[in-house]
C-alpha positions in Angstrom: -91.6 52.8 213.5 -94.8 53.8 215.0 -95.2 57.0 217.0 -95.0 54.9 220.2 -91.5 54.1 220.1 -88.6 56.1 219.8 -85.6 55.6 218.4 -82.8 53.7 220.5 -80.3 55.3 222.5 -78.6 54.9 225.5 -82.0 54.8 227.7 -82.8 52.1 226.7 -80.1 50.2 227.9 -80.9 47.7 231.3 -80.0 49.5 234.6 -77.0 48.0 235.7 -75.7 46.6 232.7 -72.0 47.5 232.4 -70.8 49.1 229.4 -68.5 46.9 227.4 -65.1 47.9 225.5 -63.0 47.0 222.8 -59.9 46.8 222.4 -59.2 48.1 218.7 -55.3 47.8 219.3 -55.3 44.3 220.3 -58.3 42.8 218.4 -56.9 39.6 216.9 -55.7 38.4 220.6 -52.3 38.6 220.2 -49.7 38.6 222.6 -48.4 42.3 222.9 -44.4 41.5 223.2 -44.8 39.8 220.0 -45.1 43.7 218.7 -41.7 44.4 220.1 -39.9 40.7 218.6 -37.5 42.2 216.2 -37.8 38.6 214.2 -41.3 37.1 214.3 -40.2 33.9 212.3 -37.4 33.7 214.7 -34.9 33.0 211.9 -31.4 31.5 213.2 -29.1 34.6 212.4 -25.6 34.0 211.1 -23.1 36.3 212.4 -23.1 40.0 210.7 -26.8 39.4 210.2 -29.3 42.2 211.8 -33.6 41.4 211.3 -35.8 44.4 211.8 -39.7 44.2 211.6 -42.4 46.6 210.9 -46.0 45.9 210.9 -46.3 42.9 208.1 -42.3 43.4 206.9 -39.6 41.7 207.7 -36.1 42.6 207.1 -32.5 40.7 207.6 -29.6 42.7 206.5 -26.1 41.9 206.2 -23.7 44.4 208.1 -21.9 45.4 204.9 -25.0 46.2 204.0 -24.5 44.6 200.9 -27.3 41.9 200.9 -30.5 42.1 201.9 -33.8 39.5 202.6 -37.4 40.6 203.0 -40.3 38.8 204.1 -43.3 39.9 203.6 -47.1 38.9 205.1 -49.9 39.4 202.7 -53.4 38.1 202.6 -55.3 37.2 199.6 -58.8 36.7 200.3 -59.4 34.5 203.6 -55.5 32.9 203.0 -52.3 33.9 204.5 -49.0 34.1 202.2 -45.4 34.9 202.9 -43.5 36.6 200.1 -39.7 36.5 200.3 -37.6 38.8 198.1 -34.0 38.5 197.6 -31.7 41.8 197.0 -28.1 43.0 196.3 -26.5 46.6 196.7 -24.9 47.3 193.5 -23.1 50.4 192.8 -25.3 52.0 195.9 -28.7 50.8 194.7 -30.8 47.3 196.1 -31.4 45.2 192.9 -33.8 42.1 193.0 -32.1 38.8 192.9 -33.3 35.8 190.9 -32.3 33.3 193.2 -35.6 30.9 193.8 -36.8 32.6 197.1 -38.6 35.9 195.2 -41.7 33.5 195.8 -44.7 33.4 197.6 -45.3 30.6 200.4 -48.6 29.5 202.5 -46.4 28.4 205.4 -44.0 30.9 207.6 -42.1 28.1 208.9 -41.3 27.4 205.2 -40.6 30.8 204.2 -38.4 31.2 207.5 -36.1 27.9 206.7 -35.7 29.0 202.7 -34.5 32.3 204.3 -32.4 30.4 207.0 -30.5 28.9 203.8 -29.9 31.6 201.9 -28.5 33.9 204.8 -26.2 31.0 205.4 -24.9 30.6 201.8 -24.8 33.9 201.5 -22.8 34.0 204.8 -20.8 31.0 204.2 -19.5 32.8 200.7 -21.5 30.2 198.4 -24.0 32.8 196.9 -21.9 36.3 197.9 -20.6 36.4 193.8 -23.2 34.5 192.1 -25.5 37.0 190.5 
C-alpha cells in the first residue's frame, strides 16, 4: 500500500448502497417450522410411541420407557449419513442392541423405514424379548 491510499473502511463504501445482512440463524434456507417438527423423518408412530428431536438427534421412545431408537445426522466430509442405534432399559440402565439397525445409512428415507420396522416389531411384541 502506497501512502496514497488508505486502508478500507466504511468510507469507501458507494453513497447509497444499502447495507446487506445475514441471517446466521437461517443460513442453509431452511424452513423455520421444520425447527419445531418433533419428527423430521416423519416416522409412522405405533401407538405408545413418543419422537423427540434436538438439533441433529432424533429420539422415539416407548411409553414404558423400556425401548428406545435414535437417529442420528452426521457428516463426514462433503456426505450426509444417518446413524440409527437401537437400546433396551435393563435393570434401570439403556443398553445397545444388536439388532441390524446400529448402522449408518446415506439415505434418511432409508434410515426412517428401518426404524418404522423395528418400532412396529417391537410394538407388535416380535422383538419386545429377543435380546
Amino acid at each position: 500500500m502506497n501512502d496514497e491510499q488508505g486502508p478500507v473502511d466504511g468510507a469507501d463504501r458507494r453513497a447509497g448502497a444499502e447495507d446487506r445482512s445475514v441471517d446466521v440463524e437461517n443460513r442453509f434456507g431452511r424452513d423455520e417450522s421444520d425447527a419445531d417438527s418433533a419428527d423430521p423423518y416423519d416416522v409412522d408412530l405405533p401407538a405408545g410411541w413418543t419422537a423427540r428431536c434436538s438439533d441433529r438427534t432424533t429420539v422415539y421412545e416407548n411409553d414404558a420407557g423400556d425401548h428406545r431408537v435414535r437417529v442420528v445426522e452426521f457428516s463426514k466430509g462433503l456426505s450426509l449419513y444417518w446413524w440409527v442405534d437401537v437400546f433396551d432399559r435393563d435393570d434401570g440402565e439403556w443398553r445397545r442392541r444388536e439388532v441390524g439397525l446400529g448402522d449408518s445409512y446415506t439415505d434418511p428415507d432409508r434410515a426412517a423405514a428401518e426404524v418404522e420396522a423395528y418400532l412396529s416389531a417391537v410394538a407388535g411384541g416380535a422383538a419386545a424379548g429377543s435380546g
